[in-house]
C-alpha positions as CSV (number, residue, x, y, z in Angstrom):
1,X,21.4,74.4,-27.6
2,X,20.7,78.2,-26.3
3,X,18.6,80.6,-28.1
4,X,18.4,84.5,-27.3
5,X,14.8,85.8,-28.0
6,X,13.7,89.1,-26.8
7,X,10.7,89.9,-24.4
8,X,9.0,93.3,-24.6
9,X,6.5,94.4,-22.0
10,X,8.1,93.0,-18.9
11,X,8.0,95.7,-15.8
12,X,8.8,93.5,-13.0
13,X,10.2,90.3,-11.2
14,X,6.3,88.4,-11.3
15,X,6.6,89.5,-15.5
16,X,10.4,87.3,-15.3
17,X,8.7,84.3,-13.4
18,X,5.6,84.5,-16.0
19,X,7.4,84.2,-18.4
20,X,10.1,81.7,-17.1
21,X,7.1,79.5,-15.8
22,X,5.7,79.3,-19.4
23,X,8.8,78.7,-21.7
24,X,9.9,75.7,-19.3
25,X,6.7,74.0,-19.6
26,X,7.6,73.6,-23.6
27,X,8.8,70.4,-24.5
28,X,12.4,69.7,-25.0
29,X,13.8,73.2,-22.7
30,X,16.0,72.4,-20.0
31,X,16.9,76.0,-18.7
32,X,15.5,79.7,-19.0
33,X,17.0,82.9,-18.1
34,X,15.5,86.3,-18.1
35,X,16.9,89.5,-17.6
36,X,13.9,92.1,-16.6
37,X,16.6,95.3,-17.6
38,X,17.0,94.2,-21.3
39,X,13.7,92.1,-21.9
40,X,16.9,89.0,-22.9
41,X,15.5,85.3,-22.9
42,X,17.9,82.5,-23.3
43,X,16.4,79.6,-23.8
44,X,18.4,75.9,-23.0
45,X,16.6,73.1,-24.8
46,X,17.6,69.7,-26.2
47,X,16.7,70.5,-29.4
48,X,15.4,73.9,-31.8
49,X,12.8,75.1,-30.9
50,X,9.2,75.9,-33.3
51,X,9.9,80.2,-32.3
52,X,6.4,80.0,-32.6
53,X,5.7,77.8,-29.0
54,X,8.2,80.3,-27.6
55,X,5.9,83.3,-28.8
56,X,3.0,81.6,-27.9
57,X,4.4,80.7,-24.4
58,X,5.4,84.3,-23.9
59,X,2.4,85.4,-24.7
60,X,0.5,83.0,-22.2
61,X,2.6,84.2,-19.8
62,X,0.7,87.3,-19.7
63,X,0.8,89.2,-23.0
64,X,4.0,89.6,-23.4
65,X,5.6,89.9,-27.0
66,X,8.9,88.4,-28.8
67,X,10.1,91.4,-30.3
């Protein structure tokens, strides 16, 4: 299953591996991609996923926001 969120508040390529660090760590994800131009995260898990572990991820990641 993918999922498109988006991230608002990435500036740079350290923001993208926060972030990417973070979502991975939540159960049941198998893949992340982000794209620093459009603040895009698709998100490859086994399963949905709570979009509230995502924001909470992204936000660990650095204070980032799901917009």
């Amino acid at each position: 299953m993918i999922t498109e969120y988006t991230v608002s508040g990435m500036t740079c390529e350290h923001c993208v591996r926060a972030v990417t660090d973070e979502v991975t760590e939540l159960p049941g994800v198998t893949g992340v991609d982000v794209e620093l131009e459009t603040g895009r995260l698709l998100v490859t898990s086994d399963a949905e996923l709570d979009v509230d572990a995502v924001r909470e991820a992204v936000d660990e990641a650095g204070g980032y926001r799901l917009a």
